[in-house]
LOLO-39200 format. One record per residue (C-alpha): x, z, y; residue in one letter. Coordinates in nm, 2 decimals, padded with zeros to 4 digits, always signed. Last residue first. Example, Ala and Ser with C-alpha at 12.3 -4.5 7.8 and 13.67 -1.06 7.14 Angstrom:
! residues 2
<<+01.37,+00.71,-00.11>,S>
<<+01.23,+00.78,-00.45>,A>
! end
This chain:
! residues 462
<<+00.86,-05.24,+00.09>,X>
<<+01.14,-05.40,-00.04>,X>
<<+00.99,-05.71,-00.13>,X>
<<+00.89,-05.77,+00.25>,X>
<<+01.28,-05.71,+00.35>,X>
<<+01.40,-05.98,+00.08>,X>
<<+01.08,-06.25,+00.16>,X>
<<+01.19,-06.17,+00.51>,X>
<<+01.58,-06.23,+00.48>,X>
<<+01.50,-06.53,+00.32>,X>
<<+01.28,-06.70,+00.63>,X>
<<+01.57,-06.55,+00.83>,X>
<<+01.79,-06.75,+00.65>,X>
<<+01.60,-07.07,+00.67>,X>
<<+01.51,-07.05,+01.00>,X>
<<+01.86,-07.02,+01.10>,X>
<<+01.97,-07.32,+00.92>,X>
<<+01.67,-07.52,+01.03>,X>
<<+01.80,-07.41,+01.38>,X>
<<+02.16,-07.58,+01.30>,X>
<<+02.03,-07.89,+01.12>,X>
<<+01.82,-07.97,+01.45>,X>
<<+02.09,-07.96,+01.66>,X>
<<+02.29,-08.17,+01.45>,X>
<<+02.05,-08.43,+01.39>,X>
<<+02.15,-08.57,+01.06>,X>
<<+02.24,-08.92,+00.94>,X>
<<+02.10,-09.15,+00.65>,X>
<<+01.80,-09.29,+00.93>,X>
<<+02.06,-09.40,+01.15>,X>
<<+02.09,-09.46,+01.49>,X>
<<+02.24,-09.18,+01.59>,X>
<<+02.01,-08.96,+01.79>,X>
<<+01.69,-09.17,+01.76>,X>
<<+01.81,-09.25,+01.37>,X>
<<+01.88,-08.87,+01.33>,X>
<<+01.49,-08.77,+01.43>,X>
<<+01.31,-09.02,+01.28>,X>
<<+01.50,-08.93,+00.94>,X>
<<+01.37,-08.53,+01.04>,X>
<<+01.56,-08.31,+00.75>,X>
<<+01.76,-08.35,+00.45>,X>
<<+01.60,-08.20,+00.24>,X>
<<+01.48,-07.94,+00.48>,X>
<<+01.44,-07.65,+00.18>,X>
<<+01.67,-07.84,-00.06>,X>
<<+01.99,-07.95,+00.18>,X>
<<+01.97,-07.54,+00.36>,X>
<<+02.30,-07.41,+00.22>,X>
<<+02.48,-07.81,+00.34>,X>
<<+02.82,-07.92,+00.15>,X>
<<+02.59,-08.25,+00.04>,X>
<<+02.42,-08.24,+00.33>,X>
<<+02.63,-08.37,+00.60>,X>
<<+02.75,-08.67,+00.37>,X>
<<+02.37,-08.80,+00.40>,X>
<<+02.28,-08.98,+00.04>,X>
<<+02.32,-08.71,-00.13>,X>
<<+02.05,-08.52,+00.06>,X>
<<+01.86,-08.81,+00.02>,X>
<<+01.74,-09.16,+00.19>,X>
<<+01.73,-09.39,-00.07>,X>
<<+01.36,-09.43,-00.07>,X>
<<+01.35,-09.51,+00.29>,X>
<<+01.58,-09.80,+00.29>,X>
<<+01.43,-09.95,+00.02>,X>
<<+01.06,-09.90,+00.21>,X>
<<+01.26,-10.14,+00.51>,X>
<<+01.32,-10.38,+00.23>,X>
<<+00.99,-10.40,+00.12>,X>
<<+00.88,-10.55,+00.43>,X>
<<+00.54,-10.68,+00.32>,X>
<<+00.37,-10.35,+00.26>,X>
<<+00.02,-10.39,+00.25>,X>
<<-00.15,-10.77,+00.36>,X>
<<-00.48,-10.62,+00.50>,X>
<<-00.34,-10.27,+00.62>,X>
<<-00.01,-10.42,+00.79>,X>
<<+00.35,-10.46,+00.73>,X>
<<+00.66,-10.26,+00.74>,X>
<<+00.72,-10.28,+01.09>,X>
<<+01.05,-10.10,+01.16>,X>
<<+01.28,-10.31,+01.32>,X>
<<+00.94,-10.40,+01.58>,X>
<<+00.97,-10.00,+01.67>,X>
<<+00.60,-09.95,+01.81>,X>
<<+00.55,-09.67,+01.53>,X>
<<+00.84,-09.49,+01.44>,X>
<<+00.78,-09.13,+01.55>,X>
<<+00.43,-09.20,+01.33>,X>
<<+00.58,-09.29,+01.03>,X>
<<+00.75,-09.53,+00.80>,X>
<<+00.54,-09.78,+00.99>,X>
<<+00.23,-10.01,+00.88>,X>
<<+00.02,-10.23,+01.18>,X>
<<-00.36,-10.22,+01.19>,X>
<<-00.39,-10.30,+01.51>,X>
<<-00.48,-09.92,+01.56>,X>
<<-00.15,-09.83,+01.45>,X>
<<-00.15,-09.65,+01.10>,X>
<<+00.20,-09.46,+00.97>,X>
<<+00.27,-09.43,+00.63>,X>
<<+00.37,-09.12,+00.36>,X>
<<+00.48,-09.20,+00.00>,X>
<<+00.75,-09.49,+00.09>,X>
<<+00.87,-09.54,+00.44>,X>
<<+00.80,-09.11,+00.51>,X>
<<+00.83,-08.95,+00.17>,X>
<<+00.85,-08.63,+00.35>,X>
<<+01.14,-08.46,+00.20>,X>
<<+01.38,-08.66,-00.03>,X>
<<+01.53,-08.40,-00.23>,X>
<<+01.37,-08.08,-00.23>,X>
<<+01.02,-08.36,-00.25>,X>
<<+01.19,-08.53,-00.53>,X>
<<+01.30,-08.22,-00.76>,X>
<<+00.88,-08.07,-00.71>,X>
<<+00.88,-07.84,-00.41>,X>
<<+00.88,-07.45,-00.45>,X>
<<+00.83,-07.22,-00.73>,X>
<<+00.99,-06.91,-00.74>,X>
<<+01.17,-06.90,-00.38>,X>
<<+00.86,-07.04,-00.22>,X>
<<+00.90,-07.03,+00.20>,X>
<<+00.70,-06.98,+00.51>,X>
<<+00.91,-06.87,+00.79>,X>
<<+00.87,-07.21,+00.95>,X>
<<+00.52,-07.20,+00.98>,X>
<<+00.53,-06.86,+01.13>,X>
<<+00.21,-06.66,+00.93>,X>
<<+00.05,-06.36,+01.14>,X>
<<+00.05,-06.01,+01.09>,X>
<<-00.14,-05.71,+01.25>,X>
<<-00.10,-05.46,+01.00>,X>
<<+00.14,-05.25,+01.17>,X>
<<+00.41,-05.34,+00.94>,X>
<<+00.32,-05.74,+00.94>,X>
<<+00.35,-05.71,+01.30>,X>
<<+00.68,-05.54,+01.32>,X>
<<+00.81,-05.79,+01.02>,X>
<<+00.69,-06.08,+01.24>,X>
<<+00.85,-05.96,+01.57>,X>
<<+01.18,-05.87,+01.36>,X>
<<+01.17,-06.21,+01.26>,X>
<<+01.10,-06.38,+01.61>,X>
<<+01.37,-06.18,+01.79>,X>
<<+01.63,-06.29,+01.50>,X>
<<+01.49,-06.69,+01.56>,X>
<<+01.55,-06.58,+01.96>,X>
<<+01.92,-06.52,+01.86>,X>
<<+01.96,-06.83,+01.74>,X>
<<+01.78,-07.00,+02.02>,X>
<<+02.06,-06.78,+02.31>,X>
<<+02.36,-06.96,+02.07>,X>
<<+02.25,-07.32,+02.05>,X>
<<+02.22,-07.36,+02.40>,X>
<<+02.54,-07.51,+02.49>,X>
<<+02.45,-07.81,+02.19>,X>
<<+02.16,-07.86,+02.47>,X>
<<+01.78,-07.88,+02.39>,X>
<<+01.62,-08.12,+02.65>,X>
<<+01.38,-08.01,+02.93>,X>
<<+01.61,-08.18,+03.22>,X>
<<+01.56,-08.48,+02.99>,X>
<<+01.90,-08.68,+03.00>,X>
<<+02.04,-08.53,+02.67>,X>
<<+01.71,-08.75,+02.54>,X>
<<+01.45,-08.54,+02.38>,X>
<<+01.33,-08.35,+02.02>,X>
<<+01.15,-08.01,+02.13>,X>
<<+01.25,-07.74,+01.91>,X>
<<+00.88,-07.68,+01.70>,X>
<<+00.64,-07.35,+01.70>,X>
<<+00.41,-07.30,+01.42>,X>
<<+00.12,-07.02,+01.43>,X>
<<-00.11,-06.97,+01.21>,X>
<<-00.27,-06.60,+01.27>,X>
<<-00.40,-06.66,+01.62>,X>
<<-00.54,-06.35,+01.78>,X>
<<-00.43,-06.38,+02.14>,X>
<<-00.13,-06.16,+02.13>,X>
<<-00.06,-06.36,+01.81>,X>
<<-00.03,-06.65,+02.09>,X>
<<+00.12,-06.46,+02.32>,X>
<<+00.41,-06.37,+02.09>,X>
<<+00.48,-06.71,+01.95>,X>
<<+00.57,-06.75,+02.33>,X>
<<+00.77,-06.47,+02.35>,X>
<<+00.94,-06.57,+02.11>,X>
<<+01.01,-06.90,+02.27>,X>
<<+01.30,-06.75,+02.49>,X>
<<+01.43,-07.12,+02.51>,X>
<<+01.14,-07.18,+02.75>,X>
<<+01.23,-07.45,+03.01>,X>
<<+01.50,-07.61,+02.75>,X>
<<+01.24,-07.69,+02.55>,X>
<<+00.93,-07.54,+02.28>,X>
<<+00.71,-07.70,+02.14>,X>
<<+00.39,-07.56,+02.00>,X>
<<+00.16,-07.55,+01.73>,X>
<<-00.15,-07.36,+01.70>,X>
<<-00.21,-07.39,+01.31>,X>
<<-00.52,-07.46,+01.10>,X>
<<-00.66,-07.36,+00.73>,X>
<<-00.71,-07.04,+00.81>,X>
<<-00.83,-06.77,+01.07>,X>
<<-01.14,-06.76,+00.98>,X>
<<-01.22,-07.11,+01.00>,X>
<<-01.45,-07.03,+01.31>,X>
<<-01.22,-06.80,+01.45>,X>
<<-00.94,-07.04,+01.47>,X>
<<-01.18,-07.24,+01.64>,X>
<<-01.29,-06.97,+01.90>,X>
<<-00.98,-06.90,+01.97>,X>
<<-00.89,-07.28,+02.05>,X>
<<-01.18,-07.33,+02.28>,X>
<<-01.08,-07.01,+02.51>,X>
<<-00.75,-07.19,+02.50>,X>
<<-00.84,-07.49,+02.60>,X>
<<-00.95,-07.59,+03.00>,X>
<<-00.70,-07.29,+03.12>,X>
<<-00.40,-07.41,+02.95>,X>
<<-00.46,-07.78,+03.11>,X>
<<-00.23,-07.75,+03.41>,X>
<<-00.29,-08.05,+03.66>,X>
<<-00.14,-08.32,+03.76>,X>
<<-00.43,-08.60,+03.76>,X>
<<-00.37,-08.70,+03.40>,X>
<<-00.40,-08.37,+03.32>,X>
<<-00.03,-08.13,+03.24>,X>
<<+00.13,-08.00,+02.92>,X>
<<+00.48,-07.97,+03.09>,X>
<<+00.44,-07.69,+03.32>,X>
<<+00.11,-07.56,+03.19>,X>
<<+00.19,-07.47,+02.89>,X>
<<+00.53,-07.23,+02.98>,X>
<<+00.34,-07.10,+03.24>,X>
<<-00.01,-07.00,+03.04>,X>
<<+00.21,-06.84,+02.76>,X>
<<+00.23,-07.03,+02.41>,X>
<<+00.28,-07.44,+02.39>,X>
<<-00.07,-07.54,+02.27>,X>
<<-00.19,-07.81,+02.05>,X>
<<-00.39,-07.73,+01.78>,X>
<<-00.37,-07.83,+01.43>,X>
<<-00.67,-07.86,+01.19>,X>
<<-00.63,-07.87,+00.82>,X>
<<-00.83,-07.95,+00.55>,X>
<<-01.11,-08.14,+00.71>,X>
<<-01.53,-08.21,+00.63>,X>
<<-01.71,-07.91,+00.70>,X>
<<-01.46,-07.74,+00.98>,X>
<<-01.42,-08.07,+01.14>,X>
<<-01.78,-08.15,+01.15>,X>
<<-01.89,-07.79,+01.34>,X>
<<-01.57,-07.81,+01.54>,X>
<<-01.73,-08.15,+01.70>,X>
<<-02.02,-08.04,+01.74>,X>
<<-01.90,-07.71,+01.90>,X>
<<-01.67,-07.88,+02.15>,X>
<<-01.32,-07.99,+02.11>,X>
<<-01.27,-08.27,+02.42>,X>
<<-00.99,-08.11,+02.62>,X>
<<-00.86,-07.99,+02.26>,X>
<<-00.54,-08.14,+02.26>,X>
<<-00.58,-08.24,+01.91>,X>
<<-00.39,-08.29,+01.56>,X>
<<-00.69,-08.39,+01.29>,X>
<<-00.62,-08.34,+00.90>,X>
<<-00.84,-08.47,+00.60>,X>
<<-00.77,-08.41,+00.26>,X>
<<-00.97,-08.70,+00.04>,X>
<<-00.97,-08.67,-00.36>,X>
<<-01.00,-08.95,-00.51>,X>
<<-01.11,-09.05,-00.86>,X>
<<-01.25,-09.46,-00.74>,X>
<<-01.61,-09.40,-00.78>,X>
<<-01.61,-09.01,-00.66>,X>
<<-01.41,-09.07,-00.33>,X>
<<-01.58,-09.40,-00.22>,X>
<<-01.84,-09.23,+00.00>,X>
<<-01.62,-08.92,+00.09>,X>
<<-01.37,-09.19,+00.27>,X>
<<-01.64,-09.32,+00.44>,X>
<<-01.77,-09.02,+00.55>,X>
<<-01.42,-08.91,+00.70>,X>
<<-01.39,-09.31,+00.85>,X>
<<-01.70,-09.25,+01.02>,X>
<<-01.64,-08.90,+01.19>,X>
<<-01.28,-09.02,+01.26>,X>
<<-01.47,-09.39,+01.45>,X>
<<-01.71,-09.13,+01.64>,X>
<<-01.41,-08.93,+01.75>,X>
<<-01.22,-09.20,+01.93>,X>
<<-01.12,-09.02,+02.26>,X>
<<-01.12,-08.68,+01.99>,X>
<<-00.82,-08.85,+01.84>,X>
<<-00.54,-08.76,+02.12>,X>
<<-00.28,-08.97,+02.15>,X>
<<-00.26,-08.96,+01.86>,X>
<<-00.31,-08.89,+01.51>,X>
<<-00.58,-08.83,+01.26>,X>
<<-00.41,-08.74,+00.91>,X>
<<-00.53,-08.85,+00.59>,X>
<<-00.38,-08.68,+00.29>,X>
<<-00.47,-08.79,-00.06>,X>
<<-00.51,-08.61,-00.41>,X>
<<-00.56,-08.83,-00.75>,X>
<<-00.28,-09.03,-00.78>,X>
<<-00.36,-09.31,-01.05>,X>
<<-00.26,-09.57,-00.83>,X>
<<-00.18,-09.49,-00.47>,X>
<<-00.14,-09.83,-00.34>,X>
<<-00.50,-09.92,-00.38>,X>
<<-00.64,-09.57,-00.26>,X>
<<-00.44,-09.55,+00.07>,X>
<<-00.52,-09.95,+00.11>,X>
<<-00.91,-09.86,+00.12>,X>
<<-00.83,-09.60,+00.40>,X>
<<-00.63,-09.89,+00.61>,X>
<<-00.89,-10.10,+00.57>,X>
<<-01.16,-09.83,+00.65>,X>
<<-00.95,-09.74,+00.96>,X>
<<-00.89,-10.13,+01.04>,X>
<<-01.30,-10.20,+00.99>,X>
<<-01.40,-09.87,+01.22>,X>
<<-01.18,-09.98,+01.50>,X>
<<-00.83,-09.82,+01.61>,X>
<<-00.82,-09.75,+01.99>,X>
<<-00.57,-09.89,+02.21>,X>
<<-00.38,-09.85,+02.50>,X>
<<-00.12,-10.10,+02.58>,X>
<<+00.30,-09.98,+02.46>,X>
<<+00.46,-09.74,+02.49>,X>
<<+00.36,-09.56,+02.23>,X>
<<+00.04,-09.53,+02.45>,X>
<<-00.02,-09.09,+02.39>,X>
<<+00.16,-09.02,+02.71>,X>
<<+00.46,-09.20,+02.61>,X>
<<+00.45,-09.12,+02.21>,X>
<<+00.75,-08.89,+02.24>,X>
<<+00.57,-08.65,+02.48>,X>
<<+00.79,-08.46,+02.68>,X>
<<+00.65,-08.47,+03.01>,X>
<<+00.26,-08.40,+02.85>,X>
<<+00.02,-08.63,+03.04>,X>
<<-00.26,-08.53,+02.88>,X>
<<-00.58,-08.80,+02.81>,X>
<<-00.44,-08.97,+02.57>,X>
<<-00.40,-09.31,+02.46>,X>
<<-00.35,-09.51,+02.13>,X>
<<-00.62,-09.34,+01.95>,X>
<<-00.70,-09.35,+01.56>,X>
<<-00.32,-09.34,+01.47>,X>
<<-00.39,-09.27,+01.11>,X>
<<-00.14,-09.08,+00.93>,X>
<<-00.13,-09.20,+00.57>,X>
<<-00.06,-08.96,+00.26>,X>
<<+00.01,-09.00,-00.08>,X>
<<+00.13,-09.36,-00.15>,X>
<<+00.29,-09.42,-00.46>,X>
<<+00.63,-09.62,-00.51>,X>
<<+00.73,-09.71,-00.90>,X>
<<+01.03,-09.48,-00.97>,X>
<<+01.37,-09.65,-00.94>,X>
<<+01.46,-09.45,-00.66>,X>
<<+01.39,-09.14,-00.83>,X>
<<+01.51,-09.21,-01.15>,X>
<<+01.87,-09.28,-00.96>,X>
<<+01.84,-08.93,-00.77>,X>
<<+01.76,-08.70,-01.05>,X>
<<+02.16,-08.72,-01.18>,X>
<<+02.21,-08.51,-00.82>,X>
<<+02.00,-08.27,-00.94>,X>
<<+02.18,-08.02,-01.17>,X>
<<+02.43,-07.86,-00.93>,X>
<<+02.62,-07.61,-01.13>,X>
<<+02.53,-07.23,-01.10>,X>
<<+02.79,-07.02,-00.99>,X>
<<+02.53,-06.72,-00.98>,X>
<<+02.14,-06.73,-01.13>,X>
<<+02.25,-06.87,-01.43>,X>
<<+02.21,-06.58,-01.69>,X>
<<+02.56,-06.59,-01.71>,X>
<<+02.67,-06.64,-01.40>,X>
<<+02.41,-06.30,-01.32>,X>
<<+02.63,-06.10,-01.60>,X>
<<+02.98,-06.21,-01.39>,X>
<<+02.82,-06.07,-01.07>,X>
<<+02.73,-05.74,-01.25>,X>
<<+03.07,-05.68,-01.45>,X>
<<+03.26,-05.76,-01.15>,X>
<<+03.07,-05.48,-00.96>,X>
<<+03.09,-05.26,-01.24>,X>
<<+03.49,-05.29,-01.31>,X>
<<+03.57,-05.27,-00.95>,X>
<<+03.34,-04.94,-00.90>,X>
<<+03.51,-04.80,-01.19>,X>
<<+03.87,-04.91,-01.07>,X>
<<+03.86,-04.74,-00.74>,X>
<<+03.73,-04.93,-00.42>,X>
<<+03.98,-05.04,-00.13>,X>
<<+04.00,-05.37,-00.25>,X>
<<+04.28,-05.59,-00.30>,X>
<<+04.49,-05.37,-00.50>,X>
<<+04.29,-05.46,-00.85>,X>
<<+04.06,-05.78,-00.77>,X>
<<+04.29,-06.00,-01.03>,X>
<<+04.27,-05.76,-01.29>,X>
<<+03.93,-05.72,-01.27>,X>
<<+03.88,-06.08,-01.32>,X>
<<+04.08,-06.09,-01.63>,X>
<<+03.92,-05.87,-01.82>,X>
<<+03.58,-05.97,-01.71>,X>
<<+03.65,-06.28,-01.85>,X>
<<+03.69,-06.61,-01.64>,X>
<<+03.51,-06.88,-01.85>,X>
<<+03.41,-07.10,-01.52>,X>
<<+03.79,-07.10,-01.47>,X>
<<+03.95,-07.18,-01.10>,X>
<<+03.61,-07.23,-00.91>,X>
<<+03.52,-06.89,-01.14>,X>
<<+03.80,-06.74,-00.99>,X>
<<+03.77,-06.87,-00.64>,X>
<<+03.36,-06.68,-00.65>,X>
<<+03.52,-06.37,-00.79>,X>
<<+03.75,-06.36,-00.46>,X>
<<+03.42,-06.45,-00.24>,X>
<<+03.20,-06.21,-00.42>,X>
<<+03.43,-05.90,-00.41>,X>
<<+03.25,-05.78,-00.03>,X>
<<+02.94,-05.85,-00.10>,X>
<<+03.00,-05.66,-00.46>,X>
<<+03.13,-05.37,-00.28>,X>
<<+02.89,-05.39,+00.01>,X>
<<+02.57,-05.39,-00.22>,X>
<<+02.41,-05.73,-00.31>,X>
<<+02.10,-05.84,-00.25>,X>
<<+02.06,-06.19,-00.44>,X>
<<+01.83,-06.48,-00.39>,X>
<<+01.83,-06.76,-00.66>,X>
<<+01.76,-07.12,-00.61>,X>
<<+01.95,-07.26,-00.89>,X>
<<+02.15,-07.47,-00.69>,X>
<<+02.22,-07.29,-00.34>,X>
<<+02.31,-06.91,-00.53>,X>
<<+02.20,-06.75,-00.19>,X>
<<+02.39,-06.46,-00.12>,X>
<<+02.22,-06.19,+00.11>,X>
<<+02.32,-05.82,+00.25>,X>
<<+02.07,-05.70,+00.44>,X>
<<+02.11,-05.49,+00.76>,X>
<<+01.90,-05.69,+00.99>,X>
<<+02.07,-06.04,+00.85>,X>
<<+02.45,-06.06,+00.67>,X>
<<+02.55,-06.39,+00.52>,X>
<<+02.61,-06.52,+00.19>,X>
<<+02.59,-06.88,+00.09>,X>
<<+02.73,-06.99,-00.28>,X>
<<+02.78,-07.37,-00.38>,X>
<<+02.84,-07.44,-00.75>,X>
<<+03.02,-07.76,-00.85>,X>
! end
């Protein structure tokens, strides 16, 4: 069955054709036609033209010419597949699943502890709540040496350092990184290091390594001095905003403006949060990512179904902020506005999404295995450990059969092959299942997703 999404954005008319990918701008007659050509195909994929414009006759308020030519275009893109086209990947799924498991990517939780207090931190102030900890040299380089064991003839690996913050363990990440470039000839590997900090403890030497050795660095930092400060605080109370941002500059600066992202959250205390991406391209950062914040109802700082409305419109703020910027030649890249509609994800990423349980694993610093890092500390979810591997093989089952098919939500969802199905961590801590959806979060990675398309379409017509 085809699936069709149209929708009107800054004075575009849009229609995504969900299956084969293609993005249309369409004029008003043929937006307006679409839906009545759309039942006829639904009725008889071999409509003729003949027969179509028959049909639309009386029901428009455009002459016959302008009937015959629009029906005449949609029917042609059909044809060439980019319209009505049928759903193709659903057969994918069983290979998928049946596919011998490779591990990609490993995020390394090199420092149980932290020293931010940040209110709506989903780690409990970096311990997971749990006892502090910091991972050893021998459990990294375990943990390192089971990355290259369980991902077989895969040549490219992603190692994240993870907190807490990782800078409280930095010499063990500056050993592990060499370690991991030690071994990377011998055994065909190629290592792409990532660290997610704080910056309280980001100096020069450190920036100095990081920018040699790692692929990506992200840094923490919720936008305007206020909005940071209120919920990013010390361990003593206070606001850190002051103590990194000068830091932060200067690293994006020093990787010339690529190859990182400042990355913030935004809550219920800042749901104008344009204005927070603003101050930080204000401030000369070109990467900038800025994520709903993921709480209990409770949380005075939660997201609220009631709120739904005033963040949508603060995603349209955002893009014509973006296209302003890009206009005047002071652009900057939105993480979530970032988006291939030529080439894209492979058929299992646009299906499965992160791999988490079963291409991508969480590291404890006891060594312990997780689907990923929002599980870690869950005992339902201990999946094994860096000496013995993955001993719960049933808990990586579950994992792997986690799809956009296998979530009713997505199956009659626009968006199911951009998110692909979105956050599993997320929809099990809201429903307790990892083949659910967080509705919240589907509905702003909705929005992002159209705006993200409306870009590429008001980009290309410049």
């Amino acid at each position: 069955m085809f699936q069709l999404h149209q929708y009107k954005s800054h004075g575009y008319n849009l229609v995504l054709d969900v299956n084969s990918g293609s993005v249309h701008i369409f004029d008003e007659p043929a937006y307006c036609m679409l839906p009545r050509i759309a039942e006829l195909v639904e009725a008889d994929r071999d409509v003729t033209r003949e027969e179509a414009e028959r049909a639309l006759e009386g029901d428009f308020p455009y002459d016959r010419e302008t009937i015959s030519e629009t029906v005449s275009e949609i029917l042609s893109l059909k044809d060439d597949g980019s319209l009505f086209a049928e759903d193709i990947y659903e057969k994918y799924v069983g290979a998928i699943n049946a596919a011998v498991p490779v591990v990609k990517a490993l995020c390394l939780h090199i420092a149980h502890d932290c020293n931010l207090a940040c209110s709506y931190c989903f780690a409990g102030k970096g311990e997971y709540s749990g006892e502090r900890a910091l991972m050893s040299y021998e459990t990294g380089k375990a943990a390192l040496d089971l990355l290259v064991r369980e991902s077989r003839g895969r040549r490219n690996l992603e190692v994240d350092f993870f907190g807490g913050e990782p800078l409280m363990n930095w010499e063990v990440v500056k050993q592990l990184v060499l370690y991991g470039r030690s071994v990377e000839k011998e055994q065909g590997k190629n290592f792409r290091f990532t660290l997610t900090t704080n910056g309280l403890l980001l100096d020069d030497e450190k920036l100095g390594f990081i920018n040699r050795e790692m692929g990506n660095l992200v840094l923490s930092v919720d936008g305007r001095k206020e909005v940071h400060d209120r919920l990013r605080k010390t361990r003593d109370g206070r606001g850190s905003y002051d103590l990194i941002i000068d830091r932060f500059i200067h690293a994006a600066e020093s990787r010339d403006q690529d190859r990182y992202y400042v990355r913030g959250t935004f809550t219920g205390y800042n749901k104008d949060f344009s204005r927070d991406v603003e101050a930080l391209a204000d401030l000369g950062f070109r990467q900038i990512s800025m994520e709903p914040v993921v709480a209990e109802k409770s949380e005075p700082y939660a997201l609220r179904e009631e709120d739904i409305p005033e963040l949508l419109e603060e995603y349209d703020r955002l893009s014509e902020l973006y296209l302003e910027r890009r206009r005047e030649g002071r652009g900057f890249n939105f993480f979530h506005f970032n988006i291939d509609l030529e080439g894209g994800p492979c058929v299992a990423k646009r299906l499965s999404g992160c791999g988490s349980g079963c291409e991508y694993l969480s590291v404890t610093p006891d060594g312990s295995l997780y689907p990923c890092h929002q599980f870690a500390g869950k005992p339902d979810f201990l999946m094994g450990n860096v000496e013995q591997g993955i001993v719960r093989t049933d808990i990586r089952d579950r994992f792997r059969k986690c799809n956009v098919y296998s979530r009713p939500e997505c199956r009659k969802c626009f968006a199911r092959y951009y998110c692909s199905g979105g956050c599993s961590a997320n929809a099990f801590n809201e429903n307790g299942d990892i083949n659910s959806v967080y509705e919240i979060g589907c509905v702003l990675e909705r929005k992002r997703i159209e705006c993200a398309i409306m870009l590429k379409a008001a980009l290309s017509d410049e």
